[in-house]
C-alpha positions in Angstrom: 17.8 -40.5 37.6 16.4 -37.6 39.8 13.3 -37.9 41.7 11.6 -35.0 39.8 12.6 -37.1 36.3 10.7 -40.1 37.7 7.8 -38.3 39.1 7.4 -36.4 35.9 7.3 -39.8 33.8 4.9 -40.5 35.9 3.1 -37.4 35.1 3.4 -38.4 31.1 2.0 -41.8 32.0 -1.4 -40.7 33.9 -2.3 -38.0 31.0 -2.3 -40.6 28.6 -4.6 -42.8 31.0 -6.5 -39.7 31.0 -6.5 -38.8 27.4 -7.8 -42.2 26.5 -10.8 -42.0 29.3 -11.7 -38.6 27.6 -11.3 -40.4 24.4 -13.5 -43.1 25.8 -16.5 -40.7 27.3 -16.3 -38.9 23.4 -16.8 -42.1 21.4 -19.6 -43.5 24.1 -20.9 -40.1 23.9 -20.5 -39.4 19.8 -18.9 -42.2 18.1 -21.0 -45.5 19.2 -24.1 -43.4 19.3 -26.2 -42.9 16.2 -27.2 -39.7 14.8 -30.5 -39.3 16.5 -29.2 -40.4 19.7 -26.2 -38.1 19.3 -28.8 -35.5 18.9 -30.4 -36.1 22.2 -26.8 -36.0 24.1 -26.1 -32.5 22.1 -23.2 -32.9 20.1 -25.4 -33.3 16.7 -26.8 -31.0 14.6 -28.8 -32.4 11.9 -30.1 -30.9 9.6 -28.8 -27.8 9.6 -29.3 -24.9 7.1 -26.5 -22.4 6.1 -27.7 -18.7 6.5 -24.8 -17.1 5.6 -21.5 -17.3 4.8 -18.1 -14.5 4.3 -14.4 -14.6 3.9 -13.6 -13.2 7.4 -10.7 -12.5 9.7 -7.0 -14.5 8.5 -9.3 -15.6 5.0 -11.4 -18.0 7.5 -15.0 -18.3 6.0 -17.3 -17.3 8.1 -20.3 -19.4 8.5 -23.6 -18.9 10.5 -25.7 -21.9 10.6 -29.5 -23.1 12.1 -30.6 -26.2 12.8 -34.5 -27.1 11.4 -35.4 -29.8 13.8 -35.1 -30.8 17.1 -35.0 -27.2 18.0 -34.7 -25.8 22.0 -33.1 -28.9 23.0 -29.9 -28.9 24.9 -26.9 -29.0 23.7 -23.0 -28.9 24.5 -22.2 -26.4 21.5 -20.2 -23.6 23.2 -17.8 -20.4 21.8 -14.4 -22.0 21.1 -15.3 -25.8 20.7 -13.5 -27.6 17.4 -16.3 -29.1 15.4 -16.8 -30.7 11.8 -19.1 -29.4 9.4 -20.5 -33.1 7.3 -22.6 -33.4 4.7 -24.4 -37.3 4.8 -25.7 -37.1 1.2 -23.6 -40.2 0.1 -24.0 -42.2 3.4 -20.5 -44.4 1.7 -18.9 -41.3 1.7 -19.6 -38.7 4.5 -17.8 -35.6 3.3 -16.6 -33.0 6.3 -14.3 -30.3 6.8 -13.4 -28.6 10.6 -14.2 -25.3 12.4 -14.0 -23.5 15.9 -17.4 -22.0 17.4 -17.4 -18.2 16.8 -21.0 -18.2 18.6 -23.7 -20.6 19.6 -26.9 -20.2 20.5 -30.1 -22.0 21.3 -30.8 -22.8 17.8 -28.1 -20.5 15.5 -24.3 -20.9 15.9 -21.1 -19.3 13.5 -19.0 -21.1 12.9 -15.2 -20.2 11.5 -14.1 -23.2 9.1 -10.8 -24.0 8.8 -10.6 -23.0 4.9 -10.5 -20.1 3.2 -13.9 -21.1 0.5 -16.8 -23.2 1.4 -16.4 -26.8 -0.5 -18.8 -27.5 -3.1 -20.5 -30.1 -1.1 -21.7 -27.5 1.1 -24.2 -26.4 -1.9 -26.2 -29.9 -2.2 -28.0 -30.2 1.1 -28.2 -32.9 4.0 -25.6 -31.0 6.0 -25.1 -31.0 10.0 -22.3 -30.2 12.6 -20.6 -32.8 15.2 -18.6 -31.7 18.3 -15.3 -32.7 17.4 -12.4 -34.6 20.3 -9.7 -32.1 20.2 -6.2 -34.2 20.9 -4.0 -31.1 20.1 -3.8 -29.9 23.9 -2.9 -33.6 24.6 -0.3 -33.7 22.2 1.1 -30.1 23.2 1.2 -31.5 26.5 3.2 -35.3 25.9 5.9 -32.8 24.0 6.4 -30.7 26.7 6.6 -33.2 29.1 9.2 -35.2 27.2 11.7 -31.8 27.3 11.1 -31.7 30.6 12.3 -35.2 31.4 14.8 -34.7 28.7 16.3 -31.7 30.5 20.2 -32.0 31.7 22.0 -28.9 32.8 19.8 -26.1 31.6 17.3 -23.7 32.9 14.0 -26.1 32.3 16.0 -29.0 34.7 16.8 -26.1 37.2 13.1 -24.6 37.6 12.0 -29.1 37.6 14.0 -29.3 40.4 12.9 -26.2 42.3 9.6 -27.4 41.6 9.7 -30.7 43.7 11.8 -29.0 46.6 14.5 -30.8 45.4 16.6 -27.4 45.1 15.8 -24.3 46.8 14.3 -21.0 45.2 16.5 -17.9 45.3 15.8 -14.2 45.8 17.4 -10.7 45.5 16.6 -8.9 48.5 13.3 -7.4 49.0 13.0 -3.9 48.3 10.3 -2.5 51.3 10.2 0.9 50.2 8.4 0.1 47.2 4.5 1.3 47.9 1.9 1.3 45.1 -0.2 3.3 46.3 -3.6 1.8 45.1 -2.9 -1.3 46.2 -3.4 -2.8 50.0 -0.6 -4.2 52.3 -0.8 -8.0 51.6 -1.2 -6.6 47.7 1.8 -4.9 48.1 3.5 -7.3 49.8 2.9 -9.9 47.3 4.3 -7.5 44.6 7.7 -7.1 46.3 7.9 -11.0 46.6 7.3 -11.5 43.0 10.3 -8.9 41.9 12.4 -10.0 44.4 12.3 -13.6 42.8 14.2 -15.3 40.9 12.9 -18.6 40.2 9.4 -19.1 41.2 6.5 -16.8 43.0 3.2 -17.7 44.4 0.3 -15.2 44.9 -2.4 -17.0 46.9 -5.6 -15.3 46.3 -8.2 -16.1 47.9 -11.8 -14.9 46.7 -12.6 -11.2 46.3 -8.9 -9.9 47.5 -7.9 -8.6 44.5 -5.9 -11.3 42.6 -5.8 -10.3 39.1 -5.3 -6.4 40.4 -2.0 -7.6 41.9 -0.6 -9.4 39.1 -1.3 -6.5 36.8 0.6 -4.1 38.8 3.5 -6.7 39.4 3.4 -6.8 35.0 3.7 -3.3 35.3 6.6 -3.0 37.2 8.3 -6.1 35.7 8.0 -4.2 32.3 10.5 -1.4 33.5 13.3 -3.8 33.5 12.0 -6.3 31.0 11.3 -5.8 27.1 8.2 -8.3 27.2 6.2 -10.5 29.0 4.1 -13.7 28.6 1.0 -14.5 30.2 -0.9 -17.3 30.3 -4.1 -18.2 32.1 -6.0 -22.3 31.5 -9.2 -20.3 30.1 -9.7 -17.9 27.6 -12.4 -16.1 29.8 -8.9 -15.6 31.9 -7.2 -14.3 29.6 -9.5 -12.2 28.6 -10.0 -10.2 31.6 -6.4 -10.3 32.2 -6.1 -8.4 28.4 -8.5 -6.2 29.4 -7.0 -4.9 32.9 -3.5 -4.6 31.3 -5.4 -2.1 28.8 -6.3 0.2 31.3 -3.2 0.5 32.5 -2.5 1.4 29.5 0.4 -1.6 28.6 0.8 -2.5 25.3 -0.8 -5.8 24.8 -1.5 -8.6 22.3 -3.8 -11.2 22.1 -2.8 -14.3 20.6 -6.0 -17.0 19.8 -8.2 -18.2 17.4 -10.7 -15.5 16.5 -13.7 -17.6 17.8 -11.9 -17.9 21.4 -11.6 -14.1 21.9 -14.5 -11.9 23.0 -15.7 -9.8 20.4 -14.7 -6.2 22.8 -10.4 -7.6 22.5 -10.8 -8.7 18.6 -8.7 -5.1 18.4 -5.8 -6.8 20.8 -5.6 -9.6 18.9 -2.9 -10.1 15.6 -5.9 -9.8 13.4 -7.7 -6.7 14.8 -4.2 -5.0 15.0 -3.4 -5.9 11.7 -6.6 -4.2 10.6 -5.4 -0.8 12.1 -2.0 -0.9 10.5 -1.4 1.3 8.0 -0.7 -1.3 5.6 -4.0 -2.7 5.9 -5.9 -1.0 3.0 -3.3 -2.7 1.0 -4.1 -6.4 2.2 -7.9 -5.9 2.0 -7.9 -4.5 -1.5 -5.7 -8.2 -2.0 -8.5 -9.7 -0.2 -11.4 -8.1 -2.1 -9.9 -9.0 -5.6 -9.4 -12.5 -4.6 -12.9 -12.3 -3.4 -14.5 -11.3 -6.6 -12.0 -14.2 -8.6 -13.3 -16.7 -6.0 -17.4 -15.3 -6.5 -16.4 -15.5 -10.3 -15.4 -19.1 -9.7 -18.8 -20.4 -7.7 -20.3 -19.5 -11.0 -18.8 -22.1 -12.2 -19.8 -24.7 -9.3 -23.0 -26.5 -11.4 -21.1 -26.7 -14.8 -18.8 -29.1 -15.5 -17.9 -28.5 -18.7 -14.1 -28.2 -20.2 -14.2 -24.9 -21.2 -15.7 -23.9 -17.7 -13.6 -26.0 -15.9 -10.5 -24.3 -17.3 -11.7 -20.5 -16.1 -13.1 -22.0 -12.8 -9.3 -23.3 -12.3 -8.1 -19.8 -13.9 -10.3 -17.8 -11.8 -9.5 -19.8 -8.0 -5.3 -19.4 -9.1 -5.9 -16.0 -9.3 -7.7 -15.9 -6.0 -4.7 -17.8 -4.5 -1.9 -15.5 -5.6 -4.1 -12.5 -4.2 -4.2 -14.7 -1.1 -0.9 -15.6 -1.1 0.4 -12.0 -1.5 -1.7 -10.6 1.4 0.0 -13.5 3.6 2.9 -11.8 2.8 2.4 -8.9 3.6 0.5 -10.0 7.2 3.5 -12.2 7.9 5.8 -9.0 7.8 3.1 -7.0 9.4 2.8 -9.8 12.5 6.8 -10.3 13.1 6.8 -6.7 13.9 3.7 -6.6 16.1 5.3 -9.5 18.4 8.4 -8.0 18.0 7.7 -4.3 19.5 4.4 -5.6 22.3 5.1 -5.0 26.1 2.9 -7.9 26.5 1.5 -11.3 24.7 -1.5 -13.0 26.5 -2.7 -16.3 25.7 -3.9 -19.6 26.7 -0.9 -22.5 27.3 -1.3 -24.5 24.2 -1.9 -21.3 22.1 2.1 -20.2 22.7 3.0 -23.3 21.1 1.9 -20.0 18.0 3.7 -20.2 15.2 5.1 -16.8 15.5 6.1 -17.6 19.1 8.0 -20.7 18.4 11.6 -19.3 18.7 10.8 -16.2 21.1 12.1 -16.8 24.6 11.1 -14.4 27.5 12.5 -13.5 30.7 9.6 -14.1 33.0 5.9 -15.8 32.7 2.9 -15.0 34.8 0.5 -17.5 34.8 -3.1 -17.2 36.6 -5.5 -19.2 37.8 -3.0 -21.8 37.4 -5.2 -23.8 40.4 -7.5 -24.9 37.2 -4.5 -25.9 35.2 -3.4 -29.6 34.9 0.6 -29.2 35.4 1.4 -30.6 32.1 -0.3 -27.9 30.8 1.8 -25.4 32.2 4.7 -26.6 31.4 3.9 -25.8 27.9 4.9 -21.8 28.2 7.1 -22.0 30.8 9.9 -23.8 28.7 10.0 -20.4 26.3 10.8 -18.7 30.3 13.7 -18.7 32.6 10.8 -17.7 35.7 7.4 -18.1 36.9 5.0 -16.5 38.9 1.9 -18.5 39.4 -1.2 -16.8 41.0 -4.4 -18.4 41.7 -6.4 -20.1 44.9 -5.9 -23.8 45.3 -8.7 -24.1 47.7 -11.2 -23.5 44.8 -11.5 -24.8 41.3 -9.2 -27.5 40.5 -8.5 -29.0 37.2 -11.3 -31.0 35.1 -10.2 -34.6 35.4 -12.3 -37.5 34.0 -10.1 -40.5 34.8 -10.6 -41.9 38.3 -7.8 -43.8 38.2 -5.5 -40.6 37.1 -7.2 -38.5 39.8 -6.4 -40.6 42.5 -3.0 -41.0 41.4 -1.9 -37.2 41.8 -3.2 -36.2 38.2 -5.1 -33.1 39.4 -2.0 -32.1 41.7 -0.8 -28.6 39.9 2.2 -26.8 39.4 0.5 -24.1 42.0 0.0 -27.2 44.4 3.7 -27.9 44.4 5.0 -24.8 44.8 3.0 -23.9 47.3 4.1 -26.5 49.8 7.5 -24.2 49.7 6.5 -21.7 52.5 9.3 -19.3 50.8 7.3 -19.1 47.4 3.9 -18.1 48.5 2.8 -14.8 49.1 -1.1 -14.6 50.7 -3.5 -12.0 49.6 -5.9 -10.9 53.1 -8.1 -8.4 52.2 -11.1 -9.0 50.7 -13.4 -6.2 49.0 -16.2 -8.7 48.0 -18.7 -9.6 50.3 -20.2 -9.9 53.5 -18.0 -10.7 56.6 -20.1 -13.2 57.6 -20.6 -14.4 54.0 -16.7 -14.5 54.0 -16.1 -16.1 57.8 -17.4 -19.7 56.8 -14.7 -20.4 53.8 -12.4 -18.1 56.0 -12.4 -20.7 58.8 -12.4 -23.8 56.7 -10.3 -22.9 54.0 -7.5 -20.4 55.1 -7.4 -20.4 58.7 -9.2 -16.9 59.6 -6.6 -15.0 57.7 -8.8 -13.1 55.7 -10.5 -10.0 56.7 -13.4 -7.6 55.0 -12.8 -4.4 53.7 -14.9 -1.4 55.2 -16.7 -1.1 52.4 -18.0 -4.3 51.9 -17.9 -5.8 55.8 -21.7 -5.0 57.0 -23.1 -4.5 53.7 -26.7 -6.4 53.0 -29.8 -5.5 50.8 -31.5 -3.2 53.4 -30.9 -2.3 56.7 -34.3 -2.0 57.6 -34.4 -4.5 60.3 -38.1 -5.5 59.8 -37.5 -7.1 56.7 -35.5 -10.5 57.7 -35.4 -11.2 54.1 -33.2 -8.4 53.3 -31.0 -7.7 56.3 -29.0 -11.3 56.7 -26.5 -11.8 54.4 -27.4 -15.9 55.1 -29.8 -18.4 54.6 -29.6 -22.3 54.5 -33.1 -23.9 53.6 -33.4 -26.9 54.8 -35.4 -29.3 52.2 -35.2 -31.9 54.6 -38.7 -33.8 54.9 -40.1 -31.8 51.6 -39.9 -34.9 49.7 -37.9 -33.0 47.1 -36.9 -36.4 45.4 -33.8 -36.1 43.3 -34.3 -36.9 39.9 -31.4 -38.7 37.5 -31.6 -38.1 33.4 -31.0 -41.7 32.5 -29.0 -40.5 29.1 -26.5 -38.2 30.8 -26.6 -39.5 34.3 -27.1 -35.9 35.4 -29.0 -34.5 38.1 -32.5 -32.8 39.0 -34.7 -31.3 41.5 -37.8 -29.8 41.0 -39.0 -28.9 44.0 -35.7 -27.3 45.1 -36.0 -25.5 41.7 -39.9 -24.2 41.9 -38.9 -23.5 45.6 -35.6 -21.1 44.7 -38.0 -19.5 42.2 -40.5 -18.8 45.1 -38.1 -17.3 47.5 -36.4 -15.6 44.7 -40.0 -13.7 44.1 -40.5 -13.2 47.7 -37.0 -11.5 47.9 -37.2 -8.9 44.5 -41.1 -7.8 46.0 -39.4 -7.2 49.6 -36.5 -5.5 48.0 -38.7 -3.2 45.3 -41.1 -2.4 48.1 -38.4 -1.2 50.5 -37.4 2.0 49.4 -33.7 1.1 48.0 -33.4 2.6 44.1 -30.5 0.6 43.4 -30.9 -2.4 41.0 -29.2 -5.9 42.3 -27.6 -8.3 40.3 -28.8 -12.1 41.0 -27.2 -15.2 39.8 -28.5 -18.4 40.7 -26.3 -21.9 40.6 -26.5 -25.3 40.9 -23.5 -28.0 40.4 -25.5 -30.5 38.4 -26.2 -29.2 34.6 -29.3 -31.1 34.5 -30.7 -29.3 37.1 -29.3 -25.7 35.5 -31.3 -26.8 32.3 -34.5 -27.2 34.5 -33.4 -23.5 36.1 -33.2 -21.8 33.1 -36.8 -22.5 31.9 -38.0 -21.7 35.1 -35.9 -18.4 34.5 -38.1 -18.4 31.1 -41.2 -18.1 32.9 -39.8 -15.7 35.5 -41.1 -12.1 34.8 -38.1 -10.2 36.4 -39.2 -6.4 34.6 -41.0 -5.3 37.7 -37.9 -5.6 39.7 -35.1 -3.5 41.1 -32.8 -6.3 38.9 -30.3 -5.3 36.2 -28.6 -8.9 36.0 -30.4 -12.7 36.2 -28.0 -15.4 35.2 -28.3 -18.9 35.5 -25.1 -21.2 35.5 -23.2 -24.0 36.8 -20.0 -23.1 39.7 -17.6 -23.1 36.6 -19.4 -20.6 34.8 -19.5 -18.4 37.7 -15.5 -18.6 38.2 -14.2 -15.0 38.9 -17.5 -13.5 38.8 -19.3 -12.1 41.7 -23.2 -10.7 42.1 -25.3 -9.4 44.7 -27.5 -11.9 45.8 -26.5 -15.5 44.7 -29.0 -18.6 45.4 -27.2 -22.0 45.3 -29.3 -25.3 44.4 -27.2 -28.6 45.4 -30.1 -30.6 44.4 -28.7 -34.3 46.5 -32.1 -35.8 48.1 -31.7 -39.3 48.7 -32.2 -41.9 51.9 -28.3 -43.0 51.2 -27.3 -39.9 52.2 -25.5 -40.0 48.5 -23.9 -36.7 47.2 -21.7 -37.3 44.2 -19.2 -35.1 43.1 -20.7 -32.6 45.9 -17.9 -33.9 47.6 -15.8 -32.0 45.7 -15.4 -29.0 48.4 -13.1 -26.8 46.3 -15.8 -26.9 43.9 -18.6 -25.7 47.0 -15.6 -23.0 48.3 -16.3 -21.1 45.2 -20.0 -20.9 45.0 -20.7 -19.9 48.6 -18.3 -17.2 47.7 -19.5 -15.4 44.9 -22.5 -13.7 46.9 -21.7 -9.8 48.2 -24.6 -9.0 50.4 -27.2 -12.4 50.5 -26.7 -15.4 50.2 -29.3 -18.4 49.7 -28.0 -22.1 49.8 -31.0 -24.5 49.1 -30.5 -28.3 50.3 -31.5 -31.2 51.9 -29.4 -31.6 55.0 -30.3 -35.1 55.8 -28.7 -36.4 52.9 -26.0 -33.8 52.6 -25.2 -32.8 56.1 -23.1 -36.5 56.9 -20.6 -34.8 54.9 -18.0 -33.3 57.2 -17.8 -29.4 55.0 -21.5 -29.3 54.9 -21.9 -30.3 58.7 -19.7 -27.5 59.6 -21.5 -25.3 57.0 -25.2 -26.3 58.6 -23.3 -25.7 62.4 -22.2 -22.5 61.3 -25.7 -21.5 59.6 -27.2 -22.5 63.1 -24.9 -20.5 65.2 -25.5 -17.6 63.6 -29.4 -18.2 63.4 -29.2 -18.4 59.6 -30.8 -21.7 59.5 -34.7 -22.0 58.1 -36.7 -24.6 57.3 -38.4 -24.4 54.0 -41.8 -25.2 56.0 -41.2 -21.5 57.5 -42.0 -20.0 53.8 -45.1 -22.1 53.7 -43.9 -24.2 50.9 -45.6 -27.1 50.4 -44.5 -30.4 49.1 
């Protein structure tokens, strides 16, 4: 048995030690909790009232819901989650049915339930929605893992093997008179590595240096030889932009996900917004309308139990069906050829486990951000392709894993991670268009050994050159909590973290900054986004955000979130909150540096790092962050603002 075999049975053997520690945290979370208490963690609502509900996209109903109680508290209800829809009325026999999150909000969410009419216990009250454990991506995962180790003589066993640098990669010779124009040298570069291979490419991109701009031009040219093309990306936010950029270039692209998962600008990409602009269309929503009216008919029926009534309730929903059943049709036929004549198909790693993707097999898959994606999980699309070229930056986000014992084992060790080691695969981006050089020279040292370099456009540029107004004209500050008495605070229900004197103090400085910036004489509105690792502190954020008045600003943008939500996305001024303030110099999952190499590095002209360097600056990344802050006379003391504890 090869080494790769053993290694990846391994592999099998930590995801289930991880599946049943995510298990674990869902039923200590949901399942041992009871309903008030599951309230309080946020994956309850209850009661909840129904405010409307329609036969929507692939005969889903359509349901928008609001809770009555308990209302402005946190919760974890977010676009895409699977959740159950129960009814509690008969406590003997709890009656529920499951959905995916079209859309939550503070109080409202819409929901898209699995079922094509809402069941009658829906009409008699005492109804709420759980956050449900999804085991699909688990199971998608175990499968492909077991045709990996299964593999004997075939493409999947060659590209194993390649993988753990047991055999070597291959490549046709690179072709250096290719030039796109729009792209820069290391971009261009990168692009002739990916056609030149045969097996397996790696685009490193670091932060701001144009990642997903490469691998769209590399699709591009890929397409002139090749009928179609799969990509894949861990996150449907990913996928998303990737979708969108391929648009503009105008390639021919579809969208495969559940409705809920796809922003509503791509709903036209997907198999049901391009179904709506077939011609045939008009012909499967007059189907859908009649079986509509049969099913409205029907509901009539829903308080009478009579014979009679019975009998045209049962008359009424058969004729619905055949309507239904007919329009299926006619989308099936509809679908084959959409997948049939795309350039493209985009979607997450369990989604081309599709249906209608189940027997395709392409020539080549681009996977990015594959640094956030466990490498079981991308195993799942690559088995439909003889090669692979994985982009992302595996000196920032890695993959979510909850199991300690898994992580330390090699869990979180990626595809990207693997491939990476083989100096032949990788291909590094250098030039960044994002920030700051000196915004960019921290991570640059740390990370990827000075490599990088700032485009003209983006090297010296701050908030205001006016040199009398400090505020504006470094791109740096670290202030130093340290003696504030800033006391971190822990929730004792979901262990997270708190500060809020770091948080009244961002605010302060954030104030100070928008009336030096409005006063100055710039006319151009900044974009401000303000982060903190630790969600309980990003709850305490966002009501300070609440009670920020903003209106009188030069600011167009003001978001709030934790380093994941910021992934990919960059603004002009970002303040970072780390929130650690203890005597044992304790810092969590701070530690986590990959984590930190993506929030320093979303800022393009200032950025503002709040923390308490006594307890933090032990660590050897933050010590070195805190040096360079010093060198560079970046350093301030929060005393200097006149802050008082």
């Amino acid at each position: 048995m090869s080494k790769s075999i053993e290694r990846i049975k391994r592999l099998k053997e930590l995801l289930l030690i991880e599946r049943e520690e995510d298990y674990a945290q869902y039923k200590e979370q949901f399942l041992r909790a009871g309903i008030e208490q599951r309230k309080k963690n946020g994956v309850t609502w209850f009661p909840i009232q129904i405010l409307s509900d329609e036969l929507g996209y692939a005969d889903f109903v359509h349901l928008e819901v609001e809770r009555t109680n308990s209302l402005d508290t946190p919760h974890q209800f977010s676009t895409g989650k699977n959740v159950t829809l129960f009814s509690n009325k008969n406590p003997d026999d709890i009656q529920e049915i499951s959905g995916t999150i079209k859309q939550s909000g503070r109080n409202k969410m819409k929901i898209i339930l699995h079922t094509d009419e809402l069941p009658d216990w829906c009409y008699e009250g005492r109804l709420g929605v759980n956050i449900q454990f999804d085991d699909n991506s688990y199971i998608e995962m175990q499968k492909a893992l077991d045709e990996v180790i299964g593999a004997r003589n075939n493409r999947v066993a060659e590209l194993r093997e390649i993988i753990d640098g047991i055999a070597a990669p291959t490549f046709e010779k690179i072709d250096d008179t290719l030039v796109i124009p729009q792209l820069n040298f290391s971009q261009n570069r990168a692009v002739r590595h990916i056609l030149a291979s045969n097996d397996i490419a790696v685009v490193h991109g670091p932060p701001g240096t144009g990642k997903t701009t490469t691998i769209v031009q590399a699709i591009r040219l890929v397409l002139q030889t090749e009928k179609q093309v799969l990509v894949c990306a861990p996150t449907n936010t990913a996928v998303d932009l990737l979708t969108e950029k391929l648009m503009e270039q105008g390639v021919n692209v579809l969208r495969v996900g559940h409705p809920a998962r796809v922003s509503e600008e791509l709903q036209k990409t997907t198999i049901d917004g391009q179904i709506q602009s077939h011609a045939n269309y008009k012909d499967i929503r007059s189907l859908r309308k009649t079986a509509e009216e049969y099913f409205k008919m029907a509901s009539k029926f829903k308080r009478v139990f009579g014979k009679e009534d019975a009998k045209q309730r049962a008359l009424y929903y058969t004729e619905a069906r055949n309507c239904i059943k007919e329009s299926r049709l006619l989308e099936d036929y509809i679908v084959d050829s959409l997948f049939d004549q795309t350039q493209v198909i985009c979607c997450t790693p369990v989604t081309s486990t599709n249906r209608a993707l189940a027997k395709k097999k392409f020539d080549t898959l681009f996977f990015d951000e594959a640094s956030q994606a466990l490498e079981a999980i991308s195993w799942i699309p690559l088995l439909k392709c003889n090669r692979v070229i994985l982009s992302g930056d595996h000196f920032q986000l890695p993959p979510v894993v909850k199991s300690i014992k898994a992580k330390q084992e090699g869990l979180d060790k990626t595809m990207l991670d693997r491939c990476i080691e083989h100096d032949e695969i990788s291909s590094l981006l250098t030039h960044q268009y994002r920030m700051h050089h000196q915004i960019m020279a921290f991570s640059n040292a740390y990370f990827y050994n000075n490599k990088l370099e700032a485009d003209a456009t983006v090297k010296d540029s701050v908030l205001s050159r006016n040199e009398d107004i400090e505020i504006l004209n470094i791109p740096i500050e670290l202030i130093d909590t340290a003696g504030c008495s800033f006391d971190e605070l822990q929730n004792p229900e979901t262990l997270s973290m708190s500060n809020k004197g770091e948080a009244d103090l961002l605010f302060k400085h954030l104030e100070l900054l928008l009336q030096q910036y409005t006063n100055s004489g710039e006319t151009n509105r900044i974009s401000i986004g303000v982060i903190s690792p630790y969600k309980e502190q990003i709850e305490l954020l966002k009501e300070k955000q609440l009670e920020f008045d903003h209106s009188s600003y030069l600011v167009n943008e003001l978001a709030v979130k934790t380093i994941d939500g910021f992934q990919g996305e960059e603004r002009d001024v970002i303040y970072i909150s780390l929130v650690r303030s203890n005597p044992d110099s304790e810092i969590g999952f701070l530690s986590d540096i990959r984590r930190m190499n993506v929030a320093l590095t979303r800022a393009k002209k200032k950025l503002v790092v709040i923390m308490d360097t006594a307890t933090i600056g032990n660590h050897p990344f933050y010590k070195a962050f805190i040096e360079y802050c010093e060198k560079n006379n970046f350093y301030k003391s929060a005393w200097e603002y006149n802050y008082e504890t």
